[in-house]
VOKOLMI-886237 format. One line per 8 residues: number of its first residue (from 1); their letters; for each residue x, y, z of N, C-alpha, C. Coordinates in nm, 4 decimals, padded with zeros to 6 digits, m for minus. Example, Ala and Ser with C-alpha at 12.3 -4.5 7.8 and 13.67 -1.06 7.14 Angstrom:
# residues 2
1 = AS = 01.3190,m00.5690,00.7800,01.2300,m00.4500,00.7800,01.3200,m00.3300,00.7800 | 01.2850,m00.2250,00.7080,01.3670,m00.1060,00.7140,01.2900,00.0030,00.7870
//
This chain:
# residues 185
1 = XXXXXXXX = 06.2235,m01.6724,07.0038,06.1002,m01.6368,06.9396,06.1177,m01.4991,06.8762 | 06.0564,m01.4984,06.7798,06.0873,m01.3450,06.6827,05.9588,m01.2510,06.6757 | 05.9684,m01.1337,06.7600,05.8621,m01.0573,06.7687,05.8553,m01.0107,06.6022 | 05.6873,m00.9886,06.5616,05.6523,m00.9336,06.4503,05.6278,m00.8036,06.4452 | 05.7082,m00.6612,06.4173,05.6468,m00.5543,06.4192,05.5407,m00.5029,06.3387 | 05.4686,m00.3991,06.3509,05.3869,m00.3414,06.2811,05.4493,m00.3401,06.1656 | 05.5230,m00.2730,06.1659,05.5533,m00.2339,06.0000,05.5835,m00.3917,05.9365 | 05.6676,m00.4907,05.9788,05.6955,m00.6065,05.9511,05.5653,m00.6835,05.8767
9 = XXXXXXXX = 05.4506,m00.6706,05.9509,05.3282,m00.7344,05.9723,05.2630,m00.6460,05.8288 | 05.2585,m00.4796,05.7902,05.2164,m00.4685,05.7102,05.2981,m00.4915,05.5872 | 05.4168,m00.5221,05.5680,05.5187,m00.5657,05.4887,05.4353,m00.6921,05.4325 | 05.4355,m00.7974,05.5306,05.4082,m00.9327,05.4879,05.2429,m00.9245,05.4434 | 05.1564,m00.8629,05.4779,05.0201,m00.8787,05.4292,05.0099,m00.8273,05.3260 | 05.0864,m00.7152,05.2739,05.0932,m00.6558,05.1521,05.1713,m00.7537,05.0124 | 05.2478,m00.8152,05.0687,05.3233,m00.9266,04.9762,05.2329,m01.0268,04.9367 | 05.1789,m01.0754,05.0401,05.0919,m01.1741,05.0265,04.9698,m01.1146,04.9496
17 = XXXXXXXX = 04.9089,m01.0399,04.9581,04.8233,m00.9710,04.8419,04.8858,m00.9796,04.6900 | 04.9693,m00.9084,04.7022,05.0461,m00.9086,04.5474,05.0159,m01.0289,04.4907 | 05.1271,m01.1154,04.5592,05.1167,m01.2745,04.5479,04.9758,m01.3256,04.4847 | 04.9007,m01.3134,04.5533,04.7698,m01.3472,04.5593,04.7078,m01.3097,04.4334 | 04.7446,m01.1628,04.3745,04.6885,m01.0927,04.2795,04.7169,m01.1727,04.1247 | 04.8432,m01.1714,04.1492,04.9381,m01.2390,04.0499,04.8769,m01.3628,03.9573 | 04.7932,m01.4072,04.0329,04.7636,m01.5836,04.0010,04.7629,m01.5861,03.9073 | 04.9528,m01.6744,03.8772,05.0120,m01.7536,03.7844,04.9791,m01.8974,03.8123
25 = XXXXXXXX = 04.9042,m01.9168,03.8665,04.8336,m02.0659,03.8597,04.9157,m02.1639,03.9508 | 05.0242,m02.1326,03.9849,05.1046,m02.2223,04.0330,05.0088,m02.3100,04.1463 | 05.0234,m02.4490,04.1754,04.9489,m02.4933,04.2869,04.7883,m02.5217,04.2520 | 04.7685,m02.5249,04.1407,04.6377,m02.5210,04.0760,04.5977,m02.6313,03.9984 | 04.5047,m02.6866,03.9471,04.4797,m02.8039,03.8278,04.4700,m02.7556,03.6866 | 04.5024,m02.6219,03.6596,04.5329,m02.6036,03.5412,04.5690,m02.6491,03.4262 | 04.7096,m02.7472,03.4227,04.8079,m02.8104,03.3541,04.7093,m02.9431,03.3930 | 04.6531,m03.0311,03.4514,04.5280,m03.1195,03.4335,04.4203,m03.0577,03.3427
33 = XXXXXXXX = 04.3553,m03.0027,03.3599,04.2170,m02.9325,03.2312,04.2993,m02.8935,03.1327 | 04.3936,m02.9018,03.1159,04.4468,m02.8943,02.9362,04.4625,m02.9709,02.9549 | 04.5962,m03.1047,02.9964,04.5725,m03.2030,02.9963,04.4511,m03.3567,02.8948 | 04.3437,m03.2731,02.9999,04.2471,m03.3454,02.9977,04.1779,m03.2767,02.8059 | 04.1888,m03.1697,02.8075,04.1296,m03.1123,02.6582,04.2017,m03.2133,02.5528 | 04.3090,m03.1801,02.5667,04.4328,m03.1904,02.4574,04.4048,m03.3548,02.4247 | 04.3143,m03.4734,02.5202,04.3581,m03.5770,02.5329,04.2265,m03.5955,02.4489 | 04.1178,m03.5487,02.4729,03.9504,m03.5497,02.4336,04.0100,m03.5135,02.2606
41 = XXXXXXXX = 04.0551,m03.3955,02.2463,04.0790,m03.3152,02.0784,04.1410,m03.4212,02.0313 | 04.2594,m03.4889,02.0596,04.3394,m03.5553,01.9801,04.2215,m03.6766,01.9282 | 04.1780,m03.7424,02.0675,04.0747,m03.8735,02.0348,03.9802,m03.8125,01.9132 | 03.9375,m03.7022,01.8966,03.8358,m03.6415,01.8684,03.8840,m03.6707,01.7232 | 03.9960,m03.5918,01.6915,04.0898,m03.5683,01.5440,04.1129,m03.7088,01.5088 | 04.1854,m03.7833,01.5588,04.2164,m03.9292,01.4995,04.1089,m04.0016,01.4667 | 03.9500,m04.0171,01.5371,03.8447,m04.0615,01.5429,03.7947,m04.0249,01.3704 | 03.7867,m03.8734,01.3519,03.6814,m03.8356,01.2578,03.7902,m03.8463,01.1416
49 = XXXXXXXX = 03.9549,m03.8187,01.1558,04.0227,m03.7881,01.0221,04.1541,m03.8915,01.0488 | 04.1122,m04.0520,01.0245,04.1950,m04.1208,01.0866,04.3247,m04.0329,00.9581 | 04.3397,m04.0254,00.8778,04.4967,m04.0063,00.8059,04.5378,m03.9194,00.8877 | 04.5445,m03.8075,01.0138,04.6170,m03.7549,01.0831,04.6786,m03.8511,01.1793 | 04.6339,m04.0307,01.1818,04.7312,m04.0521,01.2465,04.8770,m04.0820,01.2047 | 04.8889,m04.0451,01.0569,05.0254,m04.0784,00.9676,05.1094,m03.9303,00.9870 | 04.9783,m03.8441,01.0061,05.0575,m03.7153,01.0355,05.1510,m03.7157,01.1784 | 05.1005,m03.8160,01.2556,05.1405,m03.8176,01.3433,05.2518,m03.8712,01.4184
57 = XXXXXXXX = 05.2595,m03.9762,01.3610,05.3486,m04.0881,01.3323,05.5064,m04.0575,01.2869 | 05.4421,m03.9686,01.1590,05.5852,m03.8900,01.0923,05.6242,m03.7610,01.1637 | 05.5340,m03.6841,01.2703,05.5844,m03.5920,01.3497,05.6799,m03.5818,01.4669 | 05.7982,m03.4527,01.4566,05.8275,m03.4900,01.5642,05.7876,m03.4323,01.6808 | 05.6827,m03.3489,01.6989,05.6150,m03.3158,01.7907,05.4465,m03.1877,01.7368 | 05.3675,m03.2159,01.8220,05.2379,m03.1766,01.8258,05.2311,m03.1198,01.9110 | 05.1642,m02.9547,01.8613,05.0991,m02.8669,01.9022,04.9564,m02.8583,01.9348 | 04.8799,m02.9042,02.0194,04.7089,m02.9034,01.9998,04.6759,m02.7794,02.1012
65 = XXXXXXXX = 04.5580,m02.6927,02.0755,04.5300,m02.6195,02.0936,04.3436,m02.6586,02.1203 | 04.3178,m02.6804,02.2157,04.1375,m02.7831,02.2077,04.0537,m02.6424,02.2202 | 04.0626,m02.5360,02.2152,03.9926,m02.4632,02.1874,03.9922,m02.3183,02.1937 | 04.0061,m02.2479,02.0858,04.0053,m02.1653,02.0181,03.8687,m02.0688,02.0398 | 03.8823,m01.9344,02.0486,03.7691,m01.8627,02.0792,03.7903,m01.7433,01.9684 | 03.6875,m01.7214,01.8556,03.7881,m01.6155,01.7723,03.6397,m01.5375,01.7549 | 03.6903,m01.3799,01.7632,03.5362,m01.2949,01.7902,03.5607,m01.1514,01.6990 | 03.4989,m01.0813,01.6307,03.5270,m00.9811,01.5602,03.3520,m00.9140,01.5676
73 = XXXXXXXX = 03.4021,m00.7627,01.5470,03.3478,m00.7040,01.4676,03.3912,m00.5397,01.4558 | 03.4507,m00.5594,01.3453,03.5771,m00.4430,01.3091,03.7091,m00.4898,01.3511 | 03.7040,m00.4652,01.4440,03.8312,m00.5582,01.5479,03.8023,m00.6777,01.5679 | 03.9091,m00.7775,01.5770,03.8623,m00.8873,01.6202,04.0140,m00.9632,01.7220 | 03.9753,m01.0548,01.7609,04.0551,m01.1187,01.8174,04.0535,m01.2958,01.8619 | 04.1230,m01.3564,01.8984,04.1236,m01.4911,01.9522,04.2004,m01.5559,02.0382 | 04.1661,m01.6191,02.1142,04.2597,m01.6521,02.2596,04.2145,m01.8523,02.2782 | 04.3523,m01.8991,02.2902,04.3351,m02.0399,02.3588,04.4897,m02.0846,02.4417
81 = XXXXXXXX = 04.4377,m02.2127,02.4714,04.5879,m02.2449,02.5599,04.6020,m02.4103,02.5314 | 04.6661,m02.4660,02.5358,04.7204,m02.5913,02.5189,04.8293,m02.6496,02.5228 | 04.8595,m02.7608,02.4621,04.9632,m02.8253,02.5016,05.0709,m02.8927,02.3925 | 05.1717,m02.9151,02.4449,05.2963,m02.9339,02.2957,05.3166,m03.0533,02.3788 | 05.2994,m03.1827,02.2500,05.3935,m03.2957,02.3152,05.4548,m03.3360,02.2007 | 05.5786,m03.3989,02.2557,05.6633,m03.4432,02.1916,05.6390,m03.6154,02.2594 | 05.6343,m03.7400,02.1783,05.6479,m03.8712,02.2004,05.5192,m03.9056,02.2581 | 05.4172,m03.8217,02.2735,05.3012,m03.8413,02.3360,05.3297,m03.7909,02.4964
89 = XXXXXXXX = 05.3645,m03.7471,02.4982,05.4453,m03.7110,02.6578,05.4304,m03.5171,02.6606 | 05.3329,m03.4512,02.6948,05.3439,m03.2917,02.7291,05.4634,m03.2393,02.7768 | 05.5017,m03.1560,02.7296,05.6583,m03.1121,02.7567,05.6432,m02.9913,02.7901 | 05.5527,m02.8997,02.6977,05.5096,m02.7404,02.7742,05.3661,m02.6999,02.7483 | 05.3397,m02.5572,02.8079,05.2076,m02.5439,02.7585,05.2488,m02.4206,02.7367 | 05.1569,m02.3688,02.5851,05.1407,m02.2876,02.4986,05.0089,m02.1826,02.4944 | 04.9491,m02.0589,02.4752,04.8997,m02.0029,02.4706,04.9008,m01.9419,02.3203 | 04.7706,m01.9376,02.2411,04.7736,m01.8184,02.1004,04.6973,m01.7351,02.1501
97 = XXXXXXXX = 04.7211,m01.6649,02.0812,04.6462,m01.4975,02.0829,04.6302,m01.4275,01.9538 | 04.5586,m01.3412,01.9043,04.5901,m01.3325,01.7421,04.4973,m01.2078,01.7630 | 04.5448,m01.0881,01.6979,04.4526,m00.9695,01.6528,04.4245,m00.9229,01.5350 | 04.3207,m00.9005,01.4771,04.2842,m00.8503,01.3591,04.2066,m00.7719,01.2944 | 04.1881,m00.6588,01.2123,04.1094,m00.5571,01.1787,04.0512,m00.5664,01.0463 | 03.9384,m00.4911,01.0326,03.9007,m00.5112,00.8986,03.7232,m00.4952,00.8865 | 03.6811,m00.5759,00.7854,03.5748,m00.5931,00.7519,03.5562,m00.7567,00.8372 | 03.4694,m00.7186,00.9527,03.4339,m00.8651,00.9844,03.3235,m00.8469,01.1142
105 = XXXXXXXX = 03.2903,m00.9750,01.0752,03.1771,m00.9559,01.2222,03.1592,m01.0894,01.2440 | 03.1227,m01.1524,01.4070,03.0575,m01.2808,01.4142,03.1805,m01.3005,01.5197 | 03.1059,m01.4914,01.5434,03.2241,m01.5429,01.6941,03.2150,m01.6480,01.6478 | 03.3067,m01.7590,01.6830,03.3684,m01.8799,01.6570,03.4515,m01.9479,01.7783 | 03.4341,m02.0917,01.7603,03.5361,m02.1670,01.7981,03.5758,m02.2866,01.7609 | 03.6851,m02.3311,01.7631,03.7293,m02.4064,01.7179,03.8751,m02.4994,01.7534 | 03.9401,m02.6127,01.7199,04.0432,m02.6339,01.7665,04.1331,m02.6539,01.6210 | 04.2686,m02.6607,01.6721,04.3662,m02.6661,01.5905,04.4561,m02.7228,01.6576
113 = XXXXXXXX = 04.5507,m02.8406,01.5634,04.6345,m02.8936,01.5634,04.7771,m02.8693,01.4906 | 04.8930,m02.8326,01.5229,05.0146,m02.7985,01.4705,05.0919,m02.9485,01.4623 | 05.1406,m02.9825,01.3477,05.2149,m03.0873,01.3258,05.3676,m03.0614,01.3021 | 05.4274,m03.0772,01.3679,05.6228,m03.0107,01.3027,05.6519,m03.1103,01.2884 | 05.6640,m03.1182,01.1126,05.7493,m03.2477,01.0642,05.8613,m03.2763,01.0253 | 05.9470,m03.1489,01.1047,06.1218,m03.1608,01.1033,06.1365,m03.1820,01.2368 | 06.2658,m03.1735,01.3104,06.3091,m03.1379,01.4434,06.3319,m03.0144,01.4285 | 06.3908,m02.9699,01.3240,06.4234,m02.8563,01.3393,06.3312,m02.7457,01.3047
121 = XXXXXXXX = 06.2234,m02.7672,01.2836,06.0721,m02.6650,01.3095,06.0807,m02.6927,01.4218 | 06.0298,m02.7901,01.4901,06.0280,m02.8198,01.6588,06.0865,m02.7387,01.6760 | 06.1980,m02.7618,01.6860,06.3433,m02.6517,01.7650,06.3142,m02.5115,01.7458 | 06.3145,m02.4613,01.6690,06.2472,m02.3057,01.6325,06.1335,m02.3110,01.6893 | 06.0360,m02.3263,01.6928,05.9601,m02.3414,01.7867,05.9508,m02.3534,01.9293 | 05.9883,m02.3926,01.9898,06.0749,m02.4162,02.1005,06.1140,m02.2828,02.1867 | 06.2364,m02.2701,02.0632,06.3381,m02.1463,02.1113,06.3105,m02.0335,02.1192 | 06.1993,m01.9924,02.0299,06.1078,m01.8778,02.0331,06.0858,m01.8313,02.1195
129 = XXXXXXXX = 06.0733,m01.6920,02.1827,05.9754,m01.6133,02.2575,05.8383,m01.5946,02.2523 | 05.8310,m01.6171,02.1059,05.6890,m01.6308,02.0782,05.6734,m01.6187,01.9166 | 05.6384,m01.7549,01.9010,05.6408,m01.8074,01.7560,05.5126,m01.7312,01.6969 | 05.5139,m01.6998,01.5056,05.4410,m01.6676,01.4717,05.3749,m01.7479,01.3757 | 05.2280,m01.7922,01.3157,05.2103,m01.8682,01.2644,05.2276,m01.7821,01.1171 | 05.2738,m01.8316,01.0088,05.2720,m01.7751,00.8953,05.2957,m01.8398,00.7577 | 05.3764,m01.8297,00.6685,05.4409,m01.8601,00.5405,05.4385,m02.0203,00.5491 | 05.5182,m02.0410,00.6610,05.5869,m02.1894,00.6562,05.4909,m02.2658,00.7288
137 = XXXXXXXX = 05.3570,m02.2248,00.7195,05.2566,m02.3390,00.7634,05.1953,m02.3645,00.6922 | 05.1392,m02.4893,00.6184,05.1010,m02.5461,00.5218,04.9486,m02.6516,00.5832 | 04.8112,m02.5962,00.5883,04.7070,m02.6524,00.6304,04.6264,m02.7383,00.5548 | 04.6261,m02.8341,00.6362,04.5638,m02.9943,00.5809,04.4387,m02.9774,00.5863 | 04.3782,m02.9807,00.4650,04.2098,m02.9624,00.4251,04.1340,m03.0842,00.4396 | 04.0418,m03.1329,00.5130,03.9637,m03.2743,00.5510,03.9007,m03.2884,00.4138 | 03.8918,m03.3671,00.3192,03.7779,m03.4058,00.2289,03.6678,m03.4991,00.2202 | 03.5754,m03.4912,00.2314,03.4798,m03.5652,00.2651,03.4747,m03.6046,00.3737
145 = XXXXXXXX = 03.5118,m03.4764,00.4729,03.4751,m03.5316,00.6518,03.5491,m03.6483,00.6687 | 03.6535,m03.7342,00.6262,03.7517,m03.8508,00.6929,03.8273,m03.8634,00.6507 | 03.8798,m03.8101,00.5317,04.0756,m03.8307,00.4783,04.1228,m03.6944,00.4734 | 04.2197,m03.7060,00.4801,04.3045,m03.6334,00.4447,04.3511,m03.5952,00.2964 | 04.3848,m03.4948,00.2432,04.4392,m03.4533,00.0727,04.5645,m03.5535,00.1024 | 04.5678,m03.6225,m00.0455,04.7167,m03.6791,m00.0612,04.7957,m03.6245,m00.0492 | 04.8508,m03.4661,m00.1094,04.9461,m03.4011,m00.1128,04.9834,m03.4007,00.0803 | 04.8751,m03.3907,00.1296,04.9498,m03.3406,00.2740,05.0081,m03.4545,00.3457
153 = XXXXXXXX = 04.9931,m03.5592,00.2836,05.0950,m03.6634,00.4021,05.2118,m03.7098,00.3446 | 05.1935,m03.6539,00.2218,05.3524,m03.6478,00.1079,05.4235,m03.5293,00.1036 | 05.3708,m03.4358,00.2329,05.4361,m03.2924,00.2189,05.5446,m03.2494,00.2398 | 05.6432,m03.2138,00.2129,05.7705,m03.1423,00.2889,05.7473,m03.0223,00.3485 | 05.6406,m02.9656,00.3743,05.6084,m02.8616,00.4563,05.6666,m02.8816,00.6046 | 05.7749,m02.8012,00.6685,05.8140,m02.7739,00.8260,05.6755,m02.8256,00.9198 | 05.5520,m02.7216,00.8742,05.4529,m02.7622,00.9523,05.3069,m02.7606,00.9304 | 05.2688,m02.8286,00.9601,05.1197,m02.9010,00.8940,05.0098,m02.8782,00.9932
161 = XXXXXXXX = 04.9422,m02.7578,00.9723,04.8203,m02.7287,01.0926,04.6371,m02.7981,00.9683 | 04.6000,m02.8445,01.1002,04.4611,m02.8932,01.0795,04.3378,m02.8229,01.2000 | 04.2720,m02.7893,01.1178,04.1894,m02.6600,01.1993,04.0450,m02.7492,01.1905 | 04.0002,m02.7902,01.2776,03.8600,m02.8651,01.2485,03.7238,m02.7966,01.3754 | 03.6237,m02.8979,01.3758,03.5585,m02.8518,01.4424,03.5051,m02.7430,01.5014 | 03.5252,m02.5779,01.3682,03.4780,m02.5279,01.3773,03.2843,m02.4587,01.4161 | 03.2723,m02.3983,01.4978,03.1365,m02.3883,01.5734,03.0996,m02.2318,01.5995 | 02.9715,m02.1786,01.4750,02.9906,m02.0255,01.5474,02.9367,m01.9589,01.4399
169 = XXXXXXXX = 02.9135,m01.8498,01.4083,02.8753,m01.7739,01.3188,02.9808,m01.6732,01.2089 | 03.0477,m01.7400,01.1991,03.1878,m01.6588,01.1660,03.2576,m01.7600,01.0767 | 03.2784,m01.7024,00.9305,03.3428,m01.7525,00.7911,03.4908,m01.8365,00.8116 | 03.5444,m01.8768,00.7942,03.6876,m01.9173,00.7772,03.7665,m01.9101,00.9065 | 03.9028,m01.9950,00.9231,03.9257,m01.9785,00.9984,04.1082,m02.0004,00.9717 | 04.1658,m01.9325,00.9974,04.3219,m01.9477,00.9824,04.3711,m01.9027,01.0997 | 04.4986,m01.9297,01.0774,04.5850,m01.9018,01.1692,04.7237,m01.7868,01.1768 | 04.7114,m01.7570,01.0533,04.8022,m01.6521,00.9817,04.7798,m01.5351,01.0951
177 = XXXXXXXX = 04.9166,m01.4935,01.1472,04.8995,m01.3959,01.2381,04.8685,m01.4555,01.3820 | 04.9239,m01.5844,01.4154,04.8763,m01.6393,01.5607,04.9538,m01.6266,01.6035 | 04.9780,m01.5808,01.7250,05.1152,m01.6065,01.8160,05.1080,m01.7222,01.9160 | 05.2263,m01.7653,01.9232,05.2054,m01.8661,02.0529,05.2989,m01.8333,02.1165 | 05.2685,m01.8515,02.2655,05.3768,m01.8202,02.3336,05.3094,m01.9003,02.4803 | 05.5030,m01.9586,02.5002,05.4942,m02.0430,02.6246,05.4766,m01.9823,02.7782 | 05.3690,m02.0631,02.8375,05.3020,m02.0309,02.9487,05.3123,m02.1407,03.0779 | 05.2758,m02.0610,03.2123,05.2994,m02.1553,03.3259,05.1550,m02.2107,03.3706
185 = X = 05.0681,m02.2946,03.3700,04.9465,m02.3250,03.3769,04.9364,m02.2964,03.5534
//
């Protein structure tokens, strides 16, 4: 039997605090409630704009993001978390974050969908520390609330983001300047 000393004893209660402090989610339903978002957004997107399911079809993996929180005034900022699948199958989960200054005021939310229609966007993506959204994203505009623009399912664009269901008091919504970066739910 192994006596516990004092100091031993405040060793281990102090670890276990840390630990505790830390909560990286591990052991949690986290990775279920995205899960469960990511599964509602997609139904949601294919439902109202069936031509994203060609986007989909021709992708080799999807980024969904079910909700987006974007808030300014002077400063602004936006925070969400979600999920990347490849084959319909979740492979990691992703976090954006995005900061911005200026002339602005108001709050929003909204979701967004990332389409990578190479492997090799995937792959850069992927390999990243933390991808930036920018140049090489090319966003699919809904027309008349259920199709899609022709040009975008004939696109050679790397990657094809669709930003819908915006909700909030706050103008426009892009993604220019998003970071994503992979997270442990």
């Amino acid at each position: 039997m192994t006596q516990l000393t004092r100091r031993g004893f405040t060793l281990a209660l102090g670890a276990t605090g840390l630990t505790a402090a830390c909560n990286n989610g591990v052991g949690t339903n986290n990775a279920a409630v995205i899960d469960a978002r990511v599964d509602s957004t997609l139904a949601t997107l294919y439902r109202t704009y069936p031509g994203t399911t060609q986007l989909r079809d021709k992708s080799s993996g999807i980024l969904v993001m079910p909700l987006v929180t974007e808030a300014g005034l002077g400063f602004g900022g936006a925070f969400g978390r979600g999920a990347l699948r490849v084959g319909g199958v979740t492979v990691d989960y992703y976090s954006v974050a995005k900061a911005s200054g200026g002339l602005q005021i108001g709050a929003q939310q909204y979701a967004h969908v990332l389409f990578f229609m190479t492997q090799e966007s995937l792959m850069n993506f992927r390999r990243s520390p933390g991808w930036s959204a920018g140049a090489n994203v090319e966003y699919a505009i809904p027309e008349g609330g259920e199709t899609l623009a022709a040009e975008t399912l004939t696109s050679t664009a790397p990657v094809i983001a669709v930003v819908f269901g915006q909700a909030g008091l706050r103008l426009g919504a892009t993604l220019e300047g998003s970071k994503y970066t992979r997270i442990i739910p």
